[in-house]
N, C-alpha and C positions, 0 to 999 in steps of 0.2 A: 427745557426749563433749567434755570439755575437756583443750586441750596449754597447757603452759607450757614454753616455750623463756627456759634462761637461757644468755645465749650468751658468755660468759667470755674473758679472753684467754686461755687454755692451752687451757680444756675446754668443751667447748660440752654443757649436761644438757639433756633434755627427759624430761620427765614427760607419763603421761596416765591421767586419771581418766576411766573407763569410767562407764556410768549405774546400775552396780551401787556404786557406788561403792570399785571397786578401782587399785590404782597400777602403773603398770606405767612403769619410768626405762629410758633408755638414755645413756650418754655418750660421746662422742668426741672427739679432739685438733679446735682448732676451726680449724689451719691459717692458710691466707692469708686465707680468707672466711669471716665468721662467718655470711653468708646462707645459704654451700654447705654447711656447717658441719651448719648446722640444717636445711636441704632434704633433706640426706640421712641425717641422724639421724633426723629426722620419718619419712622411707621405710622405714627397717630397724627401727625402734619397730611401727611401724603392720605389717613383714613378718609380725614376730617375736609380733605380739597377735591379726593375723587379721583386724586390720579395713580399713578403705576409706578415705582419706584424707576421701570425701566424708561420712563419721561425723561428723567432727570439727567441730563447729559454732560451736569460742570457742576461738582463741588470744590469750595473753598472750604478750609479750616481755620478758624482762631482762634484767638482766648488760651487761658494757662493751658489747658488741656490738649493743645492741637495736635502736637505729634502724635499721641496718640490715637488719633483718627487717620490711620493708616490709607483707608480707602476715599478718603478725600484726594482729587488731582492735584492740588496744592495746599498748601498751610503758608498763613499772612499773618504777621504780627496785630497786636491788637490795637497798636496805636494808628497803623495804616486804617484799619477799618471804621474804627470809630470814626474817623475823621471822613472817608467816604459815607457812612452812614447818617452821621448829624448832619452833612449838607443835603443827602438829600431829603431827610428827614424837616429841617427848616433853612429852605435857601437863604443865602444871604447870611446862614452864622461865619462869623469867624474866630470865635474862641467858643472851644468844646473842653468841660469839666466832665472828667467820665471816674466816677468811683466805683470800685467793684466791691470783690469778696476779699479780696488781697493786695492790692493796690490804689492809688488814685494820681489822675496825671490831668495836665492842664493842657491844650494844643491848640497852636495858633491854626488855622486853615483858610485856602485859597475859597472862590467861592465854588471851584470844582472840587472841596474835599481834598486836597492835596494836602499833606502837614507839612509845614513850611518852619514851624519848630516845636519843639515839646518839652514838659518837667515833667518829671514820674518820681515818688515814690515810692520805689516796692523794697524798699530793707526791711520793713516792720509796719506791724498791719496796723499802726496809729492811723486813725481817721478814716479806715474803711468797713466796709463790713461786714467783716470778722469783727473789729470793735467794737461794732456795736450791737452785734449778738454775743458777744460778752459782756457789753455794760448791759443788757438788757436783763440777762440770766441772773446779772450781780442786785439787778433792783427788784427779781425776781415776778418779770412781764416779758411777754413777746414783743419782739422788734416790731410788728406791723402797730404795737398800741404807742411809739415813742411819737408818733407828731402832734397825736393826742393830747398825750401827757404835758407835751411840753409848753401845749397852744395858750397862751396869756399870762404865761409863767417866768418869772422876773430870774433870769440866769442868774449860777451861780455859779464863781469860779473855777473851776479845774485846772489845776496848775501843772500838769502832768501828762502826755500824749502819750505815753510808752503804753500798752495794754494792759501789762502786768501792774505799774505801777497805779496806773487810772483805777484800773479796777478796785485797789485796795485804798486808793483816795475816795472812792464811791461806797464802798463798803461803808469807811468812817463817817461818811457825812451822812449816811442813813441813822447810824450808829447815835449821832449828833442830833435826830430828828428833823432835818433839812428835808424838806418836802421836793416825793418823788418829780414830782415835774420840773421844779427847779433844778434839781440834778442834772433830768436831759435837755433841760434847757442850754444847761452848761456846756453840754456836752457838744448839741449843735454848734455853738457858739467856735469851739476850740476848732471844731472841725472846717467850721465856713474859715477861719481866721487862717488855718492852717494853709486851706486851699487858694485863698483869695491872695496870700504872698507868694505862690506860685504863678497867677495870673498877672500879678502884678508886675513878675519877674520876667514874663513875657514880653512886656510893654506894647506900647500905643494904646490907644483909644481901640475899643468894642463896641461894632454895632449890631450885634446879635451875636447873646452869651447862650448855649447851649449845653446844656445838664443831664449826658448820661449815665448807664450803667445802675446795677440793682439799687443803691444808695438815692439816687434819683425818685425812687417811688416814694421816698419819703419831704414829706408837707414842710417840714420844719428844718432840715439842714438845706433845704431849698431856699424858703424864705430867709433863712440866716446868711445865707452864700450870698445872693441879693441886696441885703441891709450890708455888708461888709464890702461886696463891691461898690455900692451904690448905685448898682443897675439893675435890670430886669434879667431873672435868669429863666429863659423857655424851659419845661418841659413837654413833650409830648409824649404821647399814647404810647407811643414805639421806644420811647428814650432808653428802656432796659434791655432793647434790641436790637440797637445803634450800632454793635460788633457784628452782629450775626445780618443785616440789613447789609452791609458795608463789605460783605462777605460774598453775600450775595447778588450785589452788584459788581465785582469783582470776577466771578463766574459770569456771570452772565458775558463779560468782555471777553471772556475765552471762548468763546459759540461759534 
């Protein structure tokens, strides 16, 4: 059997491909330790499938956290894996939008998952999420309620990407009485815009746009990413485990 552990700063995903070739994901908050993170995601994966940890014959590492998974046989950056993971997650993508906890990048991909080029970026945590579990705290709601919030709600501005400064442009406009969901409406909005000149930067035409990483589970910077491209962006089931899938495939090659 092959695991891939992508160990994230928010989420730590592991993935594992049985010798039938089936997938079985688990995810969890990755806390202070991305090693314990994944030591014990690996245990409740392996409870929860019935196998032996001594099954396991090729781990991969990715995600921010990978060094630090010492007992992994290798460690693969995360752009490699996403891009193994969204293909095989939906064949035929060839542009994958992967937002995380800390960054967000755009990659063109072969239809085998190869990344053929890439934009990332990770200087400052504008438009990931980290973001917007800051803007969320600042409008004082949980992230899981912003697609919510934001669903038929006519955007409003945001002139500001930096987190520090957003935050304190979001502060005001509460301040102002600008209605919570217009805010994240805003906010989507800057976020899809942000991303979308990224993809655009890529260039050619897309025939299947693929949307992973934690930021994905959300309704509304999805549907805003789409309305900005002016195409269909897939999600799927596994989209927040597209590193840890890609990882796992990855091992699996080493068998």
């Amino acid at each position: 059997m092959a695991v891939g552990i992508d160990a994230g700063s928010t989420a730590t995903k592991i993935a594992l491909i049985n010798e039938e070739g089936e997938l079985f994901c688990h995810v969890r908050p990755t806390g202070w330790s991305p090693r314990e993170a994944a030591r014990e995601g690996m245990r409740v994966l392996l409870d929860q499938t019935g196998y032996a940890e001594s099954q396991v014959k090729k781990t991969v590492a990715t995600g921010y956290g990978r060094i630090a998974l010492s007992f992994a046989d290798k460690a693969v950056t995360e752009i490699t894996c996403h891009g193994r993971g969204a293909a095989f997650l939906v064949p035929g993508a060839d542009i994958v939008i992967d937002i995380g906890g800390q960054d967000s990048k755009a990659l063109k991909i072969s239809p085998e998952g190869k990344v053929l080029d890439f934009l990332m970026n990770d200087k400052c945590a504008a438009g990931t999420g980290r973001f917007l579990q800051v803007m969320a705290a600042a409008l004082g709601v949980e992230v899981s309620e912003l697609a919510d919030l934001a669903q038929g709600k006519e955007p409003v501005s945001i002139s500001n990407m930096c987190t520090v400064f957003a935050e304190t442009e979001v502060i005001g406009l509460l301040a102002q009485g600008v209605d919570k969901g217009s805010i994240v409406a805003g906010l989507h909005q800057a976020i899809a815009r942000r991303v979308g000149a990224m993809v655009s930067r890529l260039g050619g035409p897309a025939a299947k746009i693929v949307f992973t990483g934690g930021v994905a589970l959300n309704a509304g910077v999805q549907a805003c990413i789409a309305e900005v491209l002016q195409a269909p962006v897939i999600v799927h089931r596994h989209s927040q485990q597209a590193g840890a899938i890609g990882a796992a495939l990855l091992a699996r090659e080493m068998l």
